[in-house]
MARZADO-994729 format. One line per field, with one value per residue: residue number from 0; residue in three letters; chain; x, y, z of N, C-alpha, C in turn. Coordinates in Angstrom, 3 decimals. Example, Ala and Ser with C-alpha at 12.3 -4.5 7.8 and 13.67 -1.06 7.14 Angstrom:
# MARZADO-994729
nr <- 0 / 1 $
rest <- ala / ser $
kette <- A / A $
nx <- 13.190 / 12.850 $
ny <- -5.690 / -2.250 $
nz <- 7.800 / 7.080 $
cax <- 12.300 / 13.670 $
cay <- -4.500 / -1.060 $
caz <- 7.800 / 7.140 $
cx <- 13.200 / 12.900 $
cy <- -3.300 / 0.030 $
cz <- 7.800 / 7.870 $
This chain:
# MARZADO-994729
nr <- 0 / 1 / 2 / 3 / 4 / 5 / 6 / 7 / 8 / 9 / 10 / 11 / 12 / 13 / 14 / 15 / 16 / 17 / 18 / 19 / 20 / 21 / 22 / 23 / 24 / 25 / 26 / 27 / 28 / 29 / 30 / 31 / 32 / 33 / 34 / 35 / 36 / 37 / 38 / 39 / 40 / 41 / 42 / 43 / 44 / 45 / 46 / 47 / 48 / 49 / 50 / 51 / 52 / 53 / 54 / 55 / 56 / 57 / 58 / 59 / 60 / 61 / 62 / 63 / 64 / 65 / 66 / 67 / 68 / 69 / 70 / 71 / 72 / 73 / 74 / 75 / 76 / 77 / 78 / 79 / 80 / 81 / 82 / 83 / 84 / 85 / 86 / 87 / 88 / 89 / 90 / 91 / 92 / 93 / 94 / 95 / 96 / 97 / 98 / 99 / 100 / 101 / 102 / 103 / 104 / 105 / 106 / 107 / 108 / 109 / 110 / 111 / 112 / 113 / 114 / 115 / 116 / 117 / 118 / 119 / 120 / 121 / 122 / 123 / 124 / 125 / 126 / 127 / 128 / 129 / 130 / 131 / 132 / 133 / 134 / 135 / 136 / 137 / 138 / 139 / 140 / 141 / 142 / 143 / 144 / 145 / 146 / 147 / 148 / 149 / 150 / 151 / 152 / 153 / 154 / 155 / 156 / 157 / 158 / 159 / 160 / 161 / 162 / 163 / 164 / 165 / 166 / 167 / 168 / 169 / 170 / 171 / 172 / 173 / 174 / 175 / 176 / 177 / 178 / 179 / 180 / 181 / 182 $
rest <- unk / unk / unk / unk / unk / unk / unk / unk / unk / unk / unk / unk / unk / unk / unk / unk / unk / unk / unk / unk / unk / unk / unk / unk / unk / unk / unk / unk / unk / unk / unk / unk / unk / unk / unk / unk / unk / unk / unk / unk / unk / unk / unk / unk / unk / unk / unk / unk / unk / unk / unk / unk / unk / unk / unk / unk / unk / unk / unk / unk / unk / unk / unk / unk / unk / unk / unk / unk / unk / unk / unk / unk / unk / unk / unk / unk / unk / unk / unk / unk / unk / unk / unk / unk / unk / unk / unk / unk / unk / unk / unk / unk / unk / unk / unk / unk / unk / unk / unk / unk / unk / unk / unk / unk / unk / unk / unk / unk / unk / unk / unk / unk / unk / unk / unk / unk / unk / unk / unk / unk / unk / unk / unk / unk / unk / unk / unk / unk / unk / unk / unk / unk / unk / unk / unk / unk / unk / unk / unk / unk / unk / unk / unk / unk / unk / unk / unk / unk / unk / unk / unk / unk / unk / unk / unk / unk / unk / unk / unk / unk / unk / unk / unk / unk / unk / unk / unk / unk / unk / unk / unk / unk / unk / unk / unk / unk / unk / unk / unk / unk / unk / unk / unk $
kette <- A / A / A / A / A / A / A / A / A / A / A / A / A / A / A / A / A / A / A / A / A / A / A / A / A / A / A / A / A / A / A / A / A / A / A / A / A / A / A / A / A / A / A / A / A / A / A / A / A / A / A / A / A / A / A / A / A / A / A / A / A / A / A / A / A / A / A / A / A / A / A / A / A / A / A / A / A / A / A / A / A / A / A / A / A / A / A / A / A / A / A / A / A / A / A / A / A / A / A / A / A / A / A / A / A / A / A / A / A / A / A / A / A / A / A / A / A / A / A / A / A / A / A / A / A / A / A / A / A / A / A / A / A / A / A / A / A / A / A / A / A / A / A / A / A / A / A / A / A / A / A / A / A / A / A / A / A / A / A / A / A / A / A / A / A / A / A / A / A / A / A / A / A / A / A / A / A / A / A / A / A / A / A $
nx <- 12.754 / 11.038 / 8.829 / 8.005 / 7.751 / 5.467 / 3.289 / 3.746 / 2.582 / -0.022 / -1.178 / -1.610 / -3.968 / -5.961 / -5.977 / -6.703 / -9.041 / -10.544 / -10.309 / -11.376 / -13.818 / -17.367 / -18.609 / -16.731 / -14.530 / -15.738 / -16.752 / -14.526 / -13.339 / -15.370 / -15.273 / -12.884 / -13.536 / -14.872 / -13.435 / -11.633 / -13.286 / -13.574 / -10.834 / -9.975 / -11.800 / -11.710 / -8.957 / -8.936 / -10.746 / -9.269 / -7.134 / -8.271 / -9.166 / -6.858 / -5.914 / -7.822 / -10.169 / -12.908 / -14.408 / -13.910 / -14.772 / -14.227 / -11.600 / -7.851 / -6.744 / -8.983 / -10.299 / -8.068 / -7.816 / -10.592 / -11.254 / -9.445 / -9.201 / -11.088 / -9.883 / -7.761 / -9.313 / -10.471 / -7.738 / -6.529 / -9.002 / -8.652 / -5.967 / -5.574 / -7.368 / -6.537 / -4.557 / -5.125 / -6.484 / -4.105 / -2.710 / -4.196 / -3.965 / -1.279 / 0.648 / -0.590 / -0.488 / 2.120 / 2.618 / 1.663 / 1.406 / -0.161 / -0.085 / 2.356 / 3.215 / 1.356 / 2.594 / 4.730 / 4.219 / 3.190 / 5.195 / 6.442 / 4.269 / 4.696 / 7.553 / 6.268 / 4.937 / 6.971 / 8.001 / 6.430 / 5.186 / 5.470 / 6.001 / 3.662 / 1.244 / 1.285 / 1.131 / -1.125 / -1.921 / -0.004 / -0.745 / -3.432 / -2.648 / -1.267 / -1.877 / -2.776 / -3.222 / 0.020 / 2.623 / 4.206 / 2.158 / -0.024 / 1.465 / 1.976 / -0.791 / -1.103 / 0.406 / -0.118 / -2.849 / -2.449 / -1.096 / -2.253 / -4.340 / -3.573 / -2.803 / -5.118 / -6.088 / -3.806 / -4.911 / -7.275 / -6.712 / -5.284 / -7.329 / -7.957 / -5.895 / -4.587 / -3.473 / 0.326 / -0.098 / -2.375 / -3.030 / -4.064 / -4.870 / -3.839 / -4.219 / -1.553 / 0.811 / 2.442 / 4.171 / 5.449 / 5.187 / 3.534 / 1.099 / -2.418 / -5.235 / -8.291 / -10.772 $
ny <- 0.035 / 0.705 / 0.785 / -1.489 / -3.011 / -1.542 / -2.566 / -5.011 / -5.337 / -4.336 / -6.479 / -8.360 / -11.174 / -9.767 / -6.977 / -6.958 / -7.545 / -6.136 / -3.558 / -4.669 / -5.200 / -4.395 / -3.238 / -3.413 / -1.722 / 1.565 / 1.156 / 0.744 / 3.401 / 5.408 / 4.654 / 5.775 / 8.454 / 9.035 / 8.540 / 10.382 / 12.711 / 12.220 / 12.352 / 14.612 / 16.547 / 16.587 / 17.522 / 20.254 / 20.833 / 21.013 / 22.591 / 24.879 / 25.623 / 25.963 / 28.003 / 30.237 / 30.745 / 29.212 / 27.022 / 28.360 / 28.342 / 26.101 / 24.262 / 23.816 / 21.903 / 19.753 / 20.197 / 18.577 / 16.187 / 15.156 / 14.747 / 13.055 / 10.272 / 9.703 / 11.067 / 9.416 / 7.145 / 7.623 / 8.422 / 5.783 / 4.540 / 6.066 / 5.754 / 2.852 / 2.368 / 4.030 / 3.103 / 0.541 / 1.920 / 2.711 / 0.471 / -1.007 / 1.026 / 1.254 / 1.685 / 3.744 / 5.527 / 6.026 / 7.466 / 9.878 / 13.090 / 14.336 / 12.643 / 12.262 / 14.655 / 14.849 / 12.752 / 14.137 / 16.082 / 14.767 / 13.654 / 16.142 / 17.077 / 14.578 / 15.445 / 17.609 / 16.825 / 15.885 / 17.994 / 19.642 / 17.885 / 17.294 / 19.874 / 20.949 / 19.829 / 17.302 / 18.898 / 20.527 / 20.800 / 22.631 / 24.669 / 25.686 / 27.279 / 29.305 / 32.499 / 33.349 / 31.767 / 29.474 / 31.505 / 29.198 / 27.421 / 28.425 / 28.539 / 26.006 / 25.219 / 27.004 / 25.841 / 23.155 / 23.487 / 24.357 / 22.904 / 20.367 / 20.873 / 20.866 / 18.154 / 17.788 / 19.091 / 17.765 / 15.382 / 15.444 / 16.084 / 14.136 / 12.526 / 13.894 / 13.777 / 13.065 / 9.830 / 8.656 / 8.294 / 7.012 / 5.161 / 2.779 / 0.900 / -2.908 / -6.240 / -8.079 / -10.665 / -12.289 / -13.736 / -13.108 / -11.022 / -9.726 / -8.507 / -9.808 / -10.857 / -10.411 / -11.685 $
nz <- -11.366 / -9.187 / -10.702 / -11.635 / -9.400 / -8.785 / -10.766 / -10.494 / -7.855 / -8.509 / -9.839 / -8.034 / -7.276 / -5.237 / -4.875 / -7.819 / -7.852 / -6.576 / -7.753 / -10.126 / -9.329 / -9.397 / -7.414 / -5.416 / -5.426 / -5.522 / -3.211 / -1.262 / -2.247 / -0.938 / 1.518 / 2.280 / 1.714 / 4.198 / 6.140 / 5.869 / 6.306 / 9.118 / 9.943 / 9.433 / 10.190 / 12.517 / 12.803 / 11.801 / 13.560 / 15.911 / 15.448 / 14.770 / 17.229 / 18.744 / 17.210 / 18.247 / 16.932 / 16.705 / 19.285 / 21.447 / 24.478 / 25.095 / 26.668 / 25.466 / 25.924 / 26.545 / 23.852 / 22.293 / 23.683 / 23.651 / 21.106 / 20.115 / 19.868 / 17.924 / 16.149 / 15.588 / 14.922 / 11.928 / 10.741 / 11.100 / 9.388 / 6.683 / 5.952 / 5.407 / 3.721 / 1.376 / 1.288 / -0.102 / -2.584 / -3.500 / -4.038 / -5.970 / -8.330 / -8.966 / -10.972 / -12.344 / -10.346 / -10.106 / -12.189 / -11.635 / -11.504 / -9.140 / -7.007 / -6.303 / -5.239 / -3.342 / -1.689 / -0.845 / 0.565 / 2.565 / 3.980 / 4.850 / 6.660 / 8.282 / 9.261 / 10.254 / 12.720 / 14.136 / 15.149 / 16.678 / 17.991 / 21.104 / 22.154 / 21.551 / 20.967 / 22.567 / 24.773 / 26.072 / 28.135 / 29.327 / 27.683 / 28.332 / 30.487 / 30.081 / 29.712 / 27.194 / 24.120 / 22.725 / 20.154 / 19.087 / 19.536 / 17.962 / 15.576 / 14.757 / 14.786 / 12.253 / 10.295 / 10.123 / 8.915 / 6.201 / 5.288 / 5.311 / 3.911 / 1.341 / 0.854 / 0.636 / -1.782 / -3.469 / -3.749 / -4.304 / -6.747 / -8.002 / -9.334 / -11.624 / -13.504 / -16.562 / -17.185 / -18.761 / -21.809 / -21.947 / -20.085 / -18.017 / -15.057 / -15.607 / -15.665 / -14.839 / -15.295 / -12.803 / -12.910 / -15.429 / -15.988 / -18.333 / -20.337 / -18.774 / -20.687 / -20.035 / -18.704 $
cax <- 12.538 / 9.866 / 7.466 / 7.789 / 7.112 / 4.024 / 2.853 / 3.420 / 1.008 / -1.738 / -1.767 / -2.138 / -5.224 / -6.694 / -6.109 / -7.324 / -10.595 / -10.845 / -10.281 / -12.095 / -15.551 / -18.546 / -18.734 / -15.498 / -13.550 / -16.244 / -17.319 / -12.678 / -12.860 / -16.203 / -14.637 / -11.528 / -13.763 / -15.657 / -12.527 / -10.941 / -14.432 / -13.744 / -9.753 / -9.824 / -12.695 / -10.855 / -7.607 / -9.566 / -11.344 / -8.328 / -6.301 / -8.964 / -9.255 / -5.522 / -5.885 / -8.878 / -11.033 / -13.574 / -14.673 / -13.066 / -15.279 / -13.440 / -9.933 / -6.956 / -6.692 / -10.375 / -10.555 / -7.448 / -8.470 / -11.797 / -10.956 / -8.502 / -9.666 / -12.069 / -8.976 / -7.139 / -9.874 / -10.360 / -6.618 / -6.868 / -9.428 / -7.987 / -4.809 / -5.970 / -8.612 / -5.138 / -3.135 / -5.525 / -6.385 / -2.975 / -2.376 / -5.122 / -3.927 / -0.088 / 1.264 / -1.184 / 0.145 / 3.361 / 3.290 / 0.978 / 2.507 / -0.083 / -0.016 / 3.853 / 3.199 / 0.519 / 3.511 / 5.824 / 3.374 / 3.347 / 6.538 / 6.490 / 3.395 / 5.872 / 8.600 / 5.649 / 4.386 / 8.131 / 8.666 / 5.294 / 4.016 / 5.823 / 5.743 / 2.059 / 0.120 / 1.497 / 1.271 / -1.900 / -2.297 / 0.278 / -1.161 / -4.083 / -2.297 / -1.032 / -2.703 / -3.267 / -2.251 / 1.297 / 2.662 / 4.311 / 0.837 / -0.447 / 2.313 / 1.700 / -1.548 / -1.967 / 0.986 / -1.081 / -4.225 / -2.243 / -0.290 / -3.861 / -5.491 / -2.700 / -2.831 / -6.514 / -5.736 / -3.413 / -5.342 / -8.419 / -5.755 / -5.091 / -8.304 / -8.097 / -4.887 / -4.841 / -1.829 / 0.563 / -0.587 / -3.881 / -2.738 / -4.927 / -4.274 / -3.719 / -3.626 / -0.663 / 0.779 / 3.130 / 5.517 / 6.262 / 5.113 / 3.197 / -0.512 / -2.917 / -7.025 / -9.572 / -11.609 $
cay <- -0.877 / 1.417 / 0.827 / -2.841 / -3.389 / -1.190 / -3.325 / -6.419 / -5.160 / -4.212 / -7.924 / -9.333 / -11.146 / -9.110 / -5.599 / -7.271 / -8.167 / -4.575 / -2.867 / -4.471 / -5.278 / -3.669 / -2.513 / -2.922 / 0.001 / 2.339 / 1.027 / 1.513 / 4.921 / 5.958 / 4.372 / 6.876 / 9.762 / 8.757 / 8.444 / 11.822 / 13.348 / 12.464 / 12.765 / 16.242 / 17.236 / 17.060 / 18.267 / 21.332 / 22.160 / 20.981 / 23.618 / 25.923 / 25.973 / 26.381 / 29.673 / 30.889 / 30.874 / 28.228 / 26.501 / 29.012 / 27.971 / 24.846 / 24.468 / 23.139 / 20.152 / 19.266 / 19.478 / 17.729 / 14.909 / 14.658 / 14.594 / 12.231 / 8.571 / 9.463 / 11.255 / 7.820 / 5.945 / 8.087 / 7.921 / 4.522 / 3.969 / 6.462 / 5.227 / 1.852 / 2.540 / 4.966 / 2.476 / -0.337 / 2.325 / 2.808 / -0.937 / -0.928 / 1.511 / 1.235 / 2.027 / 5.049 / 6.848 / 5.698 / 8.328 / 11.056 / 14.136 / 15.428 / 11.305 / 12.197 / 16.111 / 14.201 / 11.558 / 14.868 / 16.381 / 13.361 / 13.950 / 17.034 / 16.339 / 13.930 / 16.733 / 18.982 / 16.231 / 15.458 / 19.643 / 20.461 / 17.157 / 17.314 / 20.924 / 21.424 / 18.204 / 16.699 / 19.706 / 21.228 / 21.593 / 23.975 / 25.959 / 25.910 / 27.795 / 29.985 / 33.452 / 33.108 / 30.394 / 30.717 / 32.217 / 28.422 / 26.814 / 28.855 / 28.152 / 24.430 / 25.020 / 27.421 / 24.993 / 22.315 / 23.919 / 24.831 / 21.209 / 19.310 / 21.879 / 20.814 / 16.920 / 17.402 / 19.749 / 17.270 / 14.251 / 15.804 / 16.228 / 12.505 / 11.749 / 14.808 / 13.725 / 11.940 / 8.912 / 9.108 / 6.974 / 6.642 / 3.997 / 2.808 / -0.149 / -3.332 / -7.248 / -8.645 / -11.804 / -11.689 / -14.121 / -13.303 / -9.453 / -9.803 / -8.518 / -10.673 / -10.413 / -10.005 / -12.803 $
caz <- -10.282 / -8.653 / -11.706 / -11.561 / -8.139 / -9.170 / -11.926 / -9.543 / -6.943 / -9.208 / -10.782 / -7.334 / -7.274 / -4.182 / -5.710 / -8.997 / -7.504 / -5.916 / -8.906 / -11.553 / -8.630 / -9.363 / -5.751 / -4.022 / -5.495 / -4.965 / -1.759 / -0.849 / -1.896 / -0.090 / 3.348 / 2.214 / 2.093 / 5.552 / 6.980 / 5.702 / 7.134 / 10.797 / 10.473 / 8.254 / 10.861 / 14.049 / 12.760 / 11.655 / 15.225 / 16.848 / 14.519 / 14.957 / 18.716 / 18.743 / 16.616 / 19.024 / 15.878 / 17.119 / 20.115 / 22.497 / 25.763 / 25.738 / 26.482 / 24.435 / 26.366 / 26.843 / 22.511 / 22.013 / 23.863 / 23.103 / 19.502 / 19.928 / 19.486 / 16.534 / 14.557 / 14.959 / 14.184 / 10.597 / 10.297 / 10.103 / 8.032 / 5.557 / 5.640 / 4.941 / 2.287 / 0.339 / 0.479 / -0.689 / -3.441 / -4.563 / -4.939 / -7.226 / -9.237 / -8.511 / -12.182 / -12.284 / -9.601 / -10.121 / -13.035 / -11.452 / -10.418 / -8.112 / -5.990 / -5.816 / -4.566 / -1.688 / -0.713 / -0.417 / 1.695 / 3.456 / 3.911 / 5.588 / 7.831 / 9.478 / 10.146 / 11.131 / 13.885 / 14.996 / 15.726 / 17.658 / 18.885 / 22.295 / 22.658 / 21.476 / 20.819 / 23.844 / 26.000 / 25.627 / 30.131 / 29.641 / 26.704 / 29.051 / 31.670 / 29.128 / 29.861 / 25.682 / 23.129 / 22.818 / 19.095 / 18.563 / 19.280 / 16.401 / 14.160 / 14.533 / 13.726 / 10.982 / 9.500 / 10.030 / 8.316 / 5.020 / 5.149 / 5.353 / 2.406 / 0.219 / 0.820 / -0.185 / -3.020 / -4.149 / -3.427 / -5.161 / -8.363 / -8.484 / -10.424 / -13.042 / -14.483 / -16.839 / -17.506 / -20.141 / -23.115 / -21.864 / -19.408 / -16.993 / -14.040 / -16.466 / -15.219 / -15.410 / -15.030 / -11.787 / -12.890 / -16.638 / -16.280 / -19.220 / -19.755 / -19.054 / -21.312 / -18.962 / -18.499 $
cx <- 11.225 / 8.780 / 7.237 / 7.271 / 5.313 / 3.124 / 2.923 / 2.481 / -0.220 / -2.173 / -2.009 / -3.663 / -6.510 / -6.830 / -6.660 / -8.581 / -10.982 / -11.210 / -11.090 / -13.834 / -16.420 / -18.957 / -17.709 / -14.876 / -14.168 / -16.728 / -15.566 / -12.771 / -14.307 / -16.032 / -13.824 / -12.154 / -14.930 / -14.446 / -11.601 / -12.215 / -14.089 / -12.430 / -9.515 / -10.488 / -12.166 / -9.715 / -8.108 / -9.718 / -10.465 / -7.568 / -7.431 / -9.148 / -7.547 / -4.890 / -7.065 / -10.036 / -12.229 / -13.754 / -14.020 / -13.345 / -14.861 / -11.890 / -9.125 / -6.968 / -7.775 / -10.508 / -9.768 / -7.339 / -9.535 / -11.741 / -9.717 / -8.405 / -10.677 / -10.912 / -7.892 / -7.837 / -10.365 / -9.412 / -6.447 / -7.386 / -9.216 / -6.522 / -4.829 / -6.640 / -7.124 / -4.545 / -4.411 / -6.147 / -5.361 / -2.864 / -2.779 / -4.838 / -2.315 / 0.610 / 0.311 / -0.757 / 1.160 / 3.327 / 2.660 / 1.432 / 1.446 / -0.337 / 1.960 / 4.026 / 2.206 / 1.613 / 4.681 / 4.823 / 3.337 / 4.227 / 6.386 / 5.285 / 4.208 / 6.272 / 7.509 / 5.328 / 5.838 / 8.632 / 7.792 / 4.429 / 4.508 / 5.347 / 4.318 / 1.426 / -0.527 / 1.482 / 0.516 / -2.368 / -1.413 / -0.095 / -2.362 / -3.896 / -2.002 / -2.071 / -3.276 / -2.302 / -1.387 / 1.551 / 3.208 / 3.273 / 0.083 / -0.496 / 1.630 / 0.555 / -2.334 / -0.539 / 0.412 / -2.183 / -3.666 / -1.242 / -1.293 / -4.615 / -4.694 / -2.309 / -4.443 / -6.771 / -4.980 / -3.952 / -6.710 / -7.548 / -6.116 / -6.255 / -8.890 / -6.988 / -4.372 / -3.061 / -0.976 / 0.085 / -2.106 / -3.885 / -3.301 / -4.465 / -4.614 / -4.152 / -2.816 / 0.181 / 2.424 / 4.804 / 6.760 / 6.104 / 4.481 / 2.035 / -1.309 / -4.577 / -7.735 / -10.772 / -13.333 $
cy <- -0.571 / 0.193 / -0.722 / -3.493 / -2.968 / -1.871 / -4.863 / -6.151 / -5.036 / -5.645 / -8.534 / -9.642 / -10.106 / -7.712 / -5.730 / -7.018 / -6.808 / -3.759 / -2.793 / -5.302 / -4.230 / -2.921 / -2.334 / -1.511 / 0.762 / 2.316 / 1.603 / 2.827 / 5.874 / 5.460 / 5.465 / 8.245 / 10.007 / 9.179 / 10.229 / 12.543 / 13.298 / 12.527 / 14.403 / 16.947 / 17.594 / 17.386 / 19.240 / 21.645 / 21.634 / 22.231 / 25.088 / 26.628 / 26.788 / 28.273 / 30.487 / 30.971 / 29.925 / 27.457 / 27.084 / 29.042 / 26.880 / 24.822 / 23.780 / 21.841 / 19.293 / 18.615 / 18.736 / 16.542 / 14.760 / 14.144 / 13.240 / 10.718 / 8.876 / 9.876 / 10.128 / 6.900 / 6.775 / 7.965 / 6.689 / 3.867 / 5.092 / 6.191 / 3.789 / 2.149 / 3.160 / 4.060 / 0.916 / 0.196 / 2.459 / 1.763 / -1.648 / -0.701 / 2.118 / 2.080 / 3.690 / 6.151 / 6.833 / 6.955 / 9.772 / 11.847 / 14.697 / 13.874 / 11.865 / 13.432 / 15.494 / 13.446 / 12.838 / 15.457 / 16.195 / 13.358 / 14.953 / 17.446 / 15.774 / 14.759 / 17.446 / 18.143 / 16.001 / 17.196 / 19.695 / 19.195 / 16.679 / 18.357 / 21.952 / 20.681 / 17.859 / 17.219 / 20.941 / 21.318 / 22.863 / 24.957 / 26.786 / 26.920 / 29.171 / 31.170 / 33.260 / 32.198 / 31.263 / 31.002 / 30.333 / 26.995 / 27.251 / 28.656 / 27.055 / 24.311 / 25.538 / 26.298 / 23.831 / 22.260 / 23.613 / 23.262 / 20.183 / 19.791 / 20.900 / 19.581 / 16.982 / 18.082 / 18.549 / 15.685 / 14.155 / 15.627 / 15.243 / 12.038 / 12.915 / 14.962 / 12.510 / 11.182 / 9.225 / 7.693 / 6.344 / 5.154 / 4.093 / 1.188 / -1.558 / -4.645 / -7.452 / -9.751 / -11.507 / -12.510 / -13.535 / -11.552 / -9.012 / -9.460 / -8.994 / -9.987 / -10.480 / -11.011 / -11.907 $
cz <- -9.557 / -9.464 / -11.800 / -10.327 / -8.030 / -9.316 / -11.208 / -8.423 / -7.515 / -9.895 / -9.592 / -7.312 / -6.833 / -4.627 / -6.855 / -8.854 / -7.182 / -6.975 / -9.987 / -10.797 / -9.010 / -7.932 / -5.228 / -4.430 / -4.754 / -3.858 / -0.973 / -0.843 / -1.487 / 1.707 / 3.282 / 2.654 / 3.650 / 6.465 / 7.027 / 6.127 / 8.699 / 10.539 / 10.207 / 9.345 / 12.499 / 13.924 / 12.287 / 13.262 / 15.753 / 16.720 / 14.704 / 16.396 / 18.977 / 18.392 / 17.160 / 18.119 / 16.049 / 18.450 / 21.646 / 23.776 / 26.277 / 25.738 / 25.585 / 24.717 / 26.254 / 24.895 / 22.257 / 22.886 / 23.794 / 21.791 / 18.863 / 19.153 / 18.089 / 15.575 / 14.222 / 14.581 / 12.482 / 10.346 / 9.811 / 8.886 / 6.722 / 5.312 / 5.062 / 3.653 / 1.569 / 0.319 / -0.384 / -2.490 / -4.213 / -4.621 / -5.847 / -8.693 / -9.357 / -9.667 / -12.290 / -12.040 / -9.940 / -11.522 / -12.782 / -10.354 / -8.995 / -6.874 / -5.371 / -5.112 / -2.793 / -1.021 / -0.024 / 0.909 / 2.773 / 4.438 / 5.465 / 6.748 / 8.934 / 9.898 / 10.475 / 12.726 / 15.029 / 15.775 / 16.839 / 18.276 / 20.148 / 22.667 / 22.572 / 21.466 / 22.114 / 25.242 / 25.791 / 27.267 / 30.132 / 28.815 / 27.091 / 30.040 / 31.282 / 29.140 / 28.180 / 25.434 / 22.842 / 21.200 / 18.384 / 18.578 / 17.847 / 15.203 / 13.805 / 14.031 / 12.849 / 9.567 / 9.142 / 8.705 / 6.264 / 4.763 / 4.668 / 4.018 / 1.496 / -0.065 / -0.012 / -1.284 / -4.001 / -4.041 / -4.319 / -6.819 / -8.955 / -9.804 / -11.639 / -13.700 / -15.486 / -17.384 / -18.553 / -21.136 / -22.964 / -20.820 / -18.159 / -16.851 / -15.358 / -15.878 / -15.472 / -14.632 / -13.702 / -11.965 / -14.586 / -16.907 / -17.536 / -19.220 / -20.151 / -19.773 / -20.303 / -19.098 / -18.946 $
């Protein structure tokens, strides 16, 4: 069921056009890596300030809001650009283990933001007050650090594995599932 829903997104026209453009792909996945530049970059010196390892004249609060609005606007546009890449190449991933190790990841990103983003994220005046950062500021973000490596470890994977059968994103026709020649 998965793999069909796949194989029906990658024949939509709009992912078609993406896919098999002379520019758009590579223009999609150079927004992706713009975007993972300013989100990757402030969840680093955010994560870094946190662990005293960087920017230690400024406070917790001061970097995590400063940093704020640019790591949602890279979020965005890497979340956008990934997913307009996987609809591209839907059947692809759909069989590549290290796209399914990034969605677990994924995964656990979430549960890391739902543990520490009240009690650290969200409450970086009191970590401020905090004669030192406290030991579950840390956590959050040397968990962080090694959570983020390992999305881009496994995100880097994606394009050195290769399909089974040599299968690469196909057209195909959306009503009969059939694949279509290539104009």
């Amino acid at each position: 069921m998965l793999l069909s829903f796949a194989l029906w997104v990658q024949s939509l026209g709009f992912f078609t056009y993406l896919r098999e453009g002379s520019w758009t792909y590579p223009v999609v996945m150079s927004l992706h890596m713009v975007g993972i530049a300013l989100f990757g970059g402030m969840i680093l010196m955010t994560d870094m300030r946190l662990l005293g390892w960087a920017m230690t004249s400024h406070s917790v609060s001061d970097v995590i809001d400063q940093f704020r609005w640019t790591k949602r606007i890279g979020f965005l546009l890497t979340a956008t650009c990934g997913f307009l890449l996987f609809c591209c190449k839907a059947e692809e991933y759909y069989y590549n283990i290290f796209f399914r190790t990034k969605l677990t990841v994924f995964a656990l990103i979430f549960v890391h933001a739902m543990i520490f983003r009240g009690s650290v994220y969200n409450n970086a005046a009191a970590i401020d007050r905090a004669p030192q950062v406290p030991g579950r500021a840390k956590l959050a973000a040397s968990l962080s650090l090694l959570l983020w490596v390992s999305v881009a470890i496994a995100g880097r994977g994606i394009g050195y594995i290769e399909t089974p059968f040599g299968l690469h994103a196909q057209r195909i026709d959306p009503v009969s599932m059939s694949v279509l020649q290539r104009p």
